[in-house]
C-alpha positions in Angstrom: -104.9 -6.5 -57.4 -101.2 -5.4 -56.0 -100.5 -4.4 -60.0 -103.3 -2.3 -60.1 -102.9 -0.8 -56.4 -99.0 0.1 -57.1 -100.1 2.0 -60.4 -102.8 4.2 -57.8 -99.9 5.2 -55.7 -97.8 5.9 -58.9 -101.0 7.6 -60.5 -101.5 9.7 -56.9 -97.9 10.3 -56.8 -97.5 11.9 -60.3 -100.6 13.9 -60.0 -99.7 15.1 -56.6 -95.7 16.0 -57.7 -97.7 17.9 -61.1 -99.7 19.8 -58.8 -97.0 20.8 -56.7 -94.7 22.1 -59.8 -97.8 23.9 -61.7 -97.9 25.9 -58.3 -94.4 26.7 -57.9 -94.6 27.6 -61.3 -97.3 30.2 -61.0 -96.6 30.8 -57.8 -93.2 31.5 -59.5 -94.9 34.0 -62.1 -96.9 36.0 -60.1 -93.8 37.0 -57.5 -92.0 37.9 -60.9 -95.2 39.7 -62.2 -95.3 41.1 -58.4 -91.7 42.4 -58.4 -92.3 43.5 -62.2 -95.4 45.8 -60.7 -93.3 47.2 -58.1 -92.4 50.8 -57.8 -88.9 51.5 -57.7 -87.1 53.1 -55.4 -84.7 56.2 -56.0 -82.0 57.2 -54.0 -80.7 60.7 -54.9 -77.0 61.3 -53.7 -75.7 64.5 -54.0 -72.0 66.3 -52.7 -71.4 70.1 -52.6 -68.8 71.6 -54.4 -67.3 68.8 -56.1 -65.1 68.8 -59.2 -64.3 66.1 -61.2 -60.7 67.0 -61.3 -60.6 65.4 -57.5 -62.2 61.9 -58.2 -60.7 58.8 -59.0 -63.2 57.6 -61.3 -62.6 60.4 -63.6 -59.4 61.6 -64.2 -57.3 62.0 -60.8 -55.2 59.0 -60.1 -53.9 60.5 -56.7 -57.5 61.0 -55.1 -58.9 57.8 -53.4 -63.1 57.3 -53.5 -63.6 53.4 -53.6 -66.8 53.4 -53.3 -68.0 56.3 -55.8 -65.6 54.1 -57.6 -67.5 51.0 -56.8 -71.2 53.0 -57.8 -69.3 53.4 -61.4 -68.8 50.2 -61.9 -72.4 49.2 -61.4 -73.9 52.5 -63.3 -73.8 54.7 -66.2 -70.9 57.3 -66.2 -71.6 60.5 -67.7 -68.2 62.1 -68.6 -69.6 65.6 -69.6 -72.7 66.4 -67.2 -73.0 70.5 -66.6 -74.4 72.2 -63.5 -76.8 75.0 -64.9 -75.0 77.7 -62.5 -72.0 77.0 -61.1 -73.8 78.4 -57.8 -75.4 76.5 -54.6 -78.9 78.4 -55.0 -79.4 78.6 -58.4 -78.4 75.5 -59.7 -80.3 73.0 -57.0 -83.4 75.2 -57.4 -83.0 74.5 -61.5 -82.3 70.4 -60.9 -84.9 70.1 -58.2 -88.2 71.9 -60.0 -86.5 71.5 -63.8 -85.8 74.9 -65.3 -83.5 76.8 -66.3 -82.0 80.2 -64.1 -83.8 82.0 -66.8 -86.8 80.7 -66.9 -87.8 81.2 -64.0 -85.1 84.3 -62.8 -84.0 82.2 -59.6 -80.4 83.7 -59.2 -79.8 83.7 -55.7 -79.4 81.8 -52.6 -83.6 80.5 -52.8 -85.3 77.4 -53.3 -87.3 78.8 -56.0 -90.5 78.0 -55.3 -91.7 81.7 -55.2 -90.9 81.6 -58.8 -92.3 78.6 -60.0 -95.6 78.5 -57.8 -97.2 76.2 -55.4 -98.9 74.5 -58.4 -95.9 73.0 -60.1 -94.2 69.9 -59.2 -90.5 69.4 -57.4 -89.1 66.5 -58.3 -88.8 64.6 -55.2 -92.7 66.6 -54.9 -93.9 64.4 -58.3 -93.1 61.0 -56.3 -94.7 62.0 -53.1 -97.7 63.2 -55.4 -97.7 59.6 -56.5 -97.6 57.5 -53.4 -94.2 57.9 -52.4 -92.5 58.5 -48.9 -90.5 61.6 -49.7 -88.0 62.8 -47.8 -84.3 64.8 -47.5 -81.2 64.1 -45.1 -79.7 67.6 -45.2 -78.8 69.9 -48.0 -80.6 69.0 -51.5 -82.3 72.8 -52.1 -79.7 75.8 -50.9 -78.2 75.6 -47.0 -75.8 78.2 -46.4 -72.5 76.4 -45.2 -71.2 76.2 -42.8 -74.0 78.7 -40.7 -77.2 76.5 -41.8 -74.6 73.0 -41.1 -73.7 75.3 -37.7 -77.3 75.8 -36.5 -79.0 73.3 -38.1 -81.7 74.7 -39.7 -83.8 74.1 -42.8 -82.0 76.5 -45.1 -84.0 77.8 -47.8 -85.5 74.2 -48.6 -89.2 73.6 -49.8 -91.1 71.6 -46.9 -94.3 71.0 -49.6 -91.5 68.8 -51.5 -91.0 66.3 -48.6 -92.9 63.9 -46.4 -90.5 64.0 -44.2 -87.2 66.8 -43.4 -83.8 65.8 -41.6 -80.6 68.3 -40.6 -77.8 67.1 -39.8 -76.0 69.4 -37.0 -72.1 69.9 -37.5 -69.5 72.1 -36.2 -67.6 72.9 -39.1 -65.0 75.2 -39.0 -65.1 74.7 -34.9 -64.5 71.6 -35.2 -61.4 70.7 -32.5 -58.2 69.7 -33.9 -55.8 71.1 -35.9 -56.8 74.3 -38.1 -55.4 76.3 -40.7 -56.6 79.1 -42.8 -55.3 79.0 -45.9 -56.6 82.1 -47.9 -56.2 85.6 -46.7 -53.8 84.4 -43.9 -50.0 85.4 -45.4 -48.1 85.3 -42.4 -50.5 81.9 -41.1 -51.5 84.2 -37.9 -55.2 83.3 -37.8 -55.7 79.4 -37.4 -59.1 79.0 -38.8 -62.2 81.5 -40.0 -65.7 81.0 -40.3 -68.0 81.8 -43.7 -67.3 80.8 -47.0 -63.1 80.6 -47.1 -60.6 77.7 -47.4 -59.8 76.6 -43.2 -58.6 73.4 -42.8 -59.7 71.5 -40.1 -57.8 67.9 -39.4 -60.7 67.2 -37.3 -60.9 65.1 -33.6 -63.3 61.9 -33.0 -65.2 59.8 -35.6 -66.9 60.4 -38.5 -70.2 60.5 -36.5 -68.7 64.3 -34.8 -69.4 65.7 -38.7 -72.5 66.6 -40.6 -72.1 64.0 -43.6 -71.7 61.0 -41.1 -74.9 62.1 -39.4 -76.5 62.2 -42.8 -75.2 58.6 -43.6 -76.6 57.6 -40.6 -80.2 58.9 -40.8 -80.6 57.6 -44.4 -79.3 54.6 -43.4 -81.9 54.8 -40.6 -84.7 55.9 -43.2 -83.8 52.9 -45.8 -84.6 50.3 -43.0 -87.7 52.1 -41.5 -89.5 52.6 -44.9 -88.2 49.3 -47.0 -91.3 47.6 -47.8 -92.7 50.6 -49.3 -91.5 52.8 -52.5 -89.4 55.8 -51.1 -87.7 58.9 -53.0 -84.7 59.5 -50.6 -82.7 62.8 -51.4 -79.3 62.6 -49.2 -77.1 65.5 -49.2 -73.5 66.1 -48.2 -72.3 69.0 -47.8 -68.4 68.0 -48.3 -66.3 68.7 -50.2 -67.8 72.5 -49.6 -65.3 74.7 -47.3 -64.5 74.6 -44.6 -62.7 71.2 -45.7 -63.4 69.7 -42.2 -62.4 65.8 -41.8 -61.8 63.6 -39.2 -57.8 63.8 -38.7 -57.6 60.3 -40.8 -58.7 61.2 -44.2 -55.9 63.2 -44.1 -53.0 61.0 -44.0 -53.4 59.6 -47.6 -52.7 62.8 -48.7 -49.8 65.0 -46.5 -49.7 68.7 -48.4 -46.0 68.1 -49.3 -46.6 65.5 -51.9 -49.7 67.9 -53.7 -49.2 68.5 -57.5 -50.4 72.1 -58.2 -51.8 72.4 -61.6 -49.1 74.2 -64.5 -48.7 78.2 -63.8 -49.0 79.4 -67.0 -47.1 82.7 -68.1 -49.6 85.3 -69.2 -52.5 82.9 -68.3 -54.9 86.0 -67.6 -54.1 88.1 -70.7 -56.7 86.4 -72.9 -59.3 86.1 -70.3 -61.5 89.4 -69.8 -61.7 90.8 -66.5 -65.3 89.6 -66.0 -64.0 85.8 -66.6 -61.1 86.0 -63.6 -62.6 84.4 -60.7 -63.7 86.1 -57.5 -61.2 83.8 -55.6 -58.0 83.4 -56.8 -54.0 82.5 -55.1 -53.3 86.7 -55.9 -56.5 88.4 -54.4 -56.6 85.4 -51.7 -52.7 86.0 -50.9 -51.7 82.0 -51.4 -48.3 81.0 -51.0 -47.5 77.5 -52.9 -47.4 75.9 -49.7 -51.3 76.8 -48.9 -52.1 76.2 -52.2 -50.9 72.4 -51.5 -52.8 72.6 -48.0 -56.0 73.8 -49.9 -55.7 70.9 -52.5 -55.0 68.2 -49.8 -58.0 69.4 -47.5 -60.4 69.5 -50.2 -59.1 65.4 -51.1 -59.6 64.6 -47.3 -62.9 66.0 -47.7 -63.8 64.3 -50.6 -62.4 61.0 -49.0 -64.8 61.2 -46.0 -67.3 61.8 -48.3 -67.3 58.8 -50.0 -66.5 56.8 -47.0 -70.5 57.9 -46.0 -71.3 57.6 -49.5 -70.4 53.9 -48.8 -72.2 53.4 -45.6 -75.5 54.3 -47.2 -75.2 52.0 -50.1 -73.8 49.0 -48.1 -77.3 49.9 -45.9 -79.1 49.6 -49.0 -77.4 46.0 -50.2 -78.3 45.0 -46.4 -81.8 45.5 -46.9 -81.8 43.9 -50.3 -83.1 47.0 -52.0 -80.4 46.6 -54.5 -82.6 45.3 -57.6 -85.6 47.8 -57.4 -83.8 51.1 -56.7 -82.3 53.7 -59.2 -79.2 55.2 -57.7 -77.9 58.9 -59.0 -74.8 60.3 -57.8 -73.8 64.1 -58.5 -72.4 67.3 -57.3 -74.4 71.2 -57.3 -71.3 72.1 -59.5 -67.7 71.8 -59.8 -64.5 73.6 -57.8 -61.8 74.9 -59.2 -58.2 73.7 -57.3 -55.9 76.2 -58.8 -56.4 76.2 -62.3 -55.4 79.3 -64.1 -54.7 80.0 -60.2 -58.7 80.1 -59.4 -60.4 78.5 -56.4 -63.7 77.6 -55.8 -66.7 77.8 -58.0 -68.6 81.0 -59.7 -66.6 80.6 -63.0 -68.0 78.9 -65.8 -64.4 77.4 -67.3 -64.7 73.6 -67.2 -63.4 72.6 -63.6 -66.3 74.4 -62.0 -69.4 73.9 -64.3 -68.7 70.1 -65.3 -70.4 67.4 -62.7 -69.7 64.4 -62.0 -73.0 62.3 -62.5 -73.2 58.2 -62.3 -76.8 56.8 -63.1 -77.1 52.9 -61.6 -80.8 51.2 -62.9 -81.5 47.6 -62.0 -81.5 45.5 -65.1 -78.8 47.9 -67.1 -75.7 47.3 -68.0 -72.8 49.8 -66.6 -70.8 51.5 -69.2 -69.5 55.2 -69.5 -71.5 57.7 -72.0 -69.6 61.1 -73.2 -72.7 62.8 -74.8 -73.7 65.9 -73.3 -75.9 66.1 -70.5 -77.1 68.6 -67.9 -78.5 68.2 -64.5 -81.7 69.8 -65.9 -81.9 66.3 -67.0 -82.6 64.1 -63.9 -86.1 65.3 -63.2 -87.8 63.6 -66.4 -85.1 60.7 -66.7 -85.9 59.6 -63.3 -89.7 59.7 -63.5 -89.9 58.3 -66.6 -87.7 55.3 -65.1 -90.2 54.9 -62.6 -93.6 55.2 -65.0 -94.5 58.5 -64.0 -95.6 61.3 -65.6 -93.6 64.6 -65.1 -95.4 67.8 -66.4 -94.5 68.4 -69.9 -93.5 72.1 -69.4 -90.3 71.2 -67.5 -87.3 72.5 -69.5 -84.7 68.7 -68.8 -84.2 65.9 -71.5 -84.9 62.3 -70.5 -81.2 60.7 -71.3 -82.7 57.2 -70.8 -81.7 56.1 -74.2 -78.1 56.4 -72.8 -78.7 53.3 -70.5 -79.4 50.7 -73.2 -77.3 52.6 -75.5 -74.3 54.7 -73.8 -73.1 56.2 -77.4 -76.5 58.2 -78.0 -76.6 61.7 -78.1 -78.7 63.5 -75.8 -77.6 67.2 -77.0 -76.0 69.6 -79.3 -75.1 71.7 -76.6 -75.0 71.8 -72.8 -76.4 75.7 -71.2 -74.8 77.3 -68.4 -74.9 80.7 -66.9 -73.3 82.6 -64.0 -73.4 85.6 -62.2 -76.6 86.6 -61.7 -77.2 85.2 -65.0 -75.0 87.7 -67.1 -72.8 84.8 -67.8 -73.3 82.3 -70.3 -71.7 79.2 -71.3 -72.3 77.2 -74.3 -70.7 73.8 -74.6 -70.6 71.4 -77.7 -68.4 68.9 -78.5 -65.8 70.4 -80.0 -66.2 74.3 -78.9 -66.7 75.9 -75.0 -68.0 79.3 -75.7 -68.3 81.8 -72.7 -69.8 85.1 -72.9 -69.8 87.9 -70.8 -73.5 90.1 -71.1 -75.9 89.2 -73.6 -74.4 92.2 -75.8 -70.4 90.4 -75.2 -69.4 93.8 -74.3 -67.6 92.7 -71.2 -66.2 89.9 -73.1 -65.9 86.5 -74.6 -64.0 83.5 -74.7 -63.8 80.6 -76.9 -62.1 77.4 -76.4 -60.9 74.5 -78.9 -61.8 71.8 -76.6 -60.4 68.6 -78.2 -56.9 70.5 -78.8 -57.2 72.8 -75.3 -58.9 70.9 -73.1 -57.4 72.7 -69.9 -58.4 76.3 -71.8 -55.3 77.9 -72.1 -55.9 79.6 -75.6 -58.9 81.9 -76.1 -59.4 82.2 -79.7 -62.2 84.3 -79.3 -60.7 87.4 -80.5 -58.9 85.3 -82.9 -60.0 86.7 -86.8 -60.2 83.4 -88.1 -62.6 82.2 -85.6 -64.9 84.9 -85.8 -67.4 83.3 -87.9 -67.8 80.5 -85.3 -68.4 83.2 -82.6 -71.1 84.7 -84.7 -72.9 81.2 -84.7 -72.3 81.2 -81.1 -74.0 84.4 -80.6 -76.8 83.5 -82.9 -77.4 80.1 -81.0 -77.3 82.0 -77.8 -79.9 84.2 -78.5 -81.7 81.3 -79.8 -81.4 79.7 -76.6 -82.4 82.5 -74.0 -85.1 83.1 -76.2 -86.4 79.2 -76.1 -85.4 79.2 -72.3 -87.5 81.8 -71.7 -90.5 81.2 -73.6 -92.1 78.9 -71.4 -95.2 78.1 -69.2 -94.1 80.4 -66.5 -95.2 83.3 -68.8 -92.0 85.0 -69.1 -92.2 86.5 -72.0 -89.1 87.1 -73.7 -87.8 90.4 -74.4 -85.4 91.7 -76.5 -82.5 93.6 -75.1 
């Protein structure tokens, strides 16, 4: 009797401790399945103005950006990523709905959604159209800065592609503290200037005084308010765009003295035609060497702050524990050019201000750096197709998700540029950067050996024994504007 009443308890026991693991164990499978079925979340980080010649995850050793280092580490690194114009307006409009300038003739300083139509998708608008909470922390489509920063208004942004809109109020080049003009200025008479020029500003107060610490802090604000459901956060900063305004810290890693101004080349402008010098440069913007080094070491402060707020937002997004179901991007509007071939600021389409830096981080992939060619027309149908939606098949980007799993697949032949007022073009393949001037050249070309000339110092497009690799760069551009423009849009294309 005691035998067969010890082997009930046993019996009850082991039926009792199988019952428990069966239900850890589904229970077990159906969070997995659970998490599995979840949407992910993206958050879309994007600086203004910034090169890849000023961050240390590329190729400047002197520049300091931990934690855009620390996003690299985790992600994908995309080594040659091209803006589609090297222009605020322009280019954002092109990442944001997914075509090209040309497709859709947005030039200017516009959203574009009077080109495209209320009937097609945004981006960030696809998401919302699919259950997301959408919204923007300051610039993502065009904001004049520093007047829209200044005010704080909308800019020219699209409301329909948002749930929800935030600006972020700064005061720029009025920021107290120390101010210097450094373009225009030759005898250092006027302290600081508003609009689109190089003043310095070694700024009073905290980081909070400045636009991009009020945008870290609303998206930090938005990641904790909307955590338990899927969310398309766009965050924009609008350093390391002039004026290069910092809080007075930022500034002491990098005192003007010890700047390195890129190599003055004798005769550097000879071989460029007069349609490929900048519209800024140290002779028409009267730069001594010693603003020169003030310019490069307020645009590094700028970039430092930066990615100081670039680190607030994803420390708020470890915090939460949103780490392992959101895709991060990372990526600049365009580049800047810092002095080389003695140009400043953007416009041109040589490689300092038309390359992006772009850094891809998906839960479950492996980090690793990928040199094929990519574009920023790219982003719209690589995210959505991360996230199992269906982004209309008329957009003009290339999914790059086979770079993830594999980082030495090529995504393209040749990355597309184009530039003023899209009369500028730039083709870039591996090898070759070709840049021409009119679609009939006859304000000019220029043609670039880029594994022997990387910095672009030698045009060989005049060159006689390169001319039959301009003519296939002249055939492939036609090619090009003709595919660009043959789209749904109904822009026919036209011969000129």
């Amino acid at each position: 009797m005691t035998t067969h009443k010890r082997w009930t308890n046993a019996t009850t026991s082991h039926i009792f401790f199988t019952m428990l693991f069966l239900k850890m164990v589904l229970f077990g499978v159906s969070t997995v399945s659970a998490q599995k079925d979840k949407k992910p979340n993206v958050l879309f980080i994007i600086s203004d103005d910034l090169t890849t010649t000023a961050l240390s995850n590329y190729e400047n050793t002197l520049s300091r950006t931990p934690n855009i280092d620390k996003l690299t580490s985790e992600g994908m690194l995309y080594t040659r990523a091209y803006s589609q114009f090297p222009v605020s307006g322009p280019s954002r409009a092109s990442l944001m709905f997914g075509y090209y300038p040309h497709a859709t003739e947005t030039f200017g300083y516009v959203s574009g959604r009077e080109n495209v139509g209320q009937e097609r998708e945004s981006w960030s608008q696809l998401f919302k159209n699919n259950g997301y909470y959408t919204a923007r922390v300051s610039k993502i489509f065009h904001m004049g800065i520093p007047i829209d920063i200044e005010t704080g208004s909308n800019g020219t942004d699209d409301e329909a592609s948002w749930t929800e809109r935030f600006n972020s109020q700064g005061p720029e080049w009025k920021a107290e503290g120390e101010a210097e003009l450094v373009q225009n200025n030759p005898y250092g008479l006027k302290p600081r200037q508003g609009g689109n020029v190089m003043t310095v500003v070694k700024a009073d107060g905290d980081d909070l005084v400045h636009s991009d610490g009020k945008t870290a802090e609303k998206a930090s604000e938005l990641i904790r308010k909307h955590k338990d459901k899927p969310f398309f956060l766009a965050v924009g900063f609008v350093r390391p765009h002039v004026p290069f305004v910092a809080p007075k810290s930022y500034f002491d890693a990098y005192p003007h003295e010890q700047m390195v101004l890129p190599p003055k080349v004798e005769n550097d402008w000879d071989d460029i035609p007069n349609a490929g010098i900048n519209y800024v440069t140290s002779v028409n913007a009267k730069m001594s060497e010693e603003q020169e080094k003030k310019a490069i070491a307020g645009y590094y402060a700028s970039v430092a702050y930066m990615d100081a707020q670039v680190g607030k937002v994803l420390k708020t997004l470890k915090e939460e524990g949103l780490e392992d179901n959101t895709i991060v991007i990372f990526t600049s509007d365009h580049g800047f050019h810092l002095g080389e071939h003695r140009f400043w600021m953007k416009v041109s389409l040589h490689e300092e201000s038309v390359r992006v830096p772009l850094i891809i981080k998906v839960p479950n992939k492996e980090p690793g750096v990928c040199h094929s060619l990519t574009e920023l027309l790219d982003l719209y149908p690589t995210v959505a197709e991360l996230a199992g939606l269906k982004a209309s098949p008329h957009i003009q980007g290339k999914s790059i998700t086979k770079t993830l799993d594999n980082p030495s697949a090529k995504v393209r032949n040749a990355a597309f540029s184009v530039s003023n007022g899209g009369s500028s073009f730039l083709l870039r393949t591996d090898k070759w950067a070709y840049i021409q001037y009119g679609e009939d050249a006859k304000s000019g070309m220029e043609l670039f050996n880029m594994e022997y000339d990387e910095k672009q110092y030698s045009n060989l497009a005049l060159n006689p024994k390169f001319q039959d690799i301009v003519q296939e760069f002249q055939t492939m551009l036609k090619d090009k504007l003709k595919e660009v423009r043959e789209n749904d849009l109904g822009i026919a294309y036209k011969q000129k």
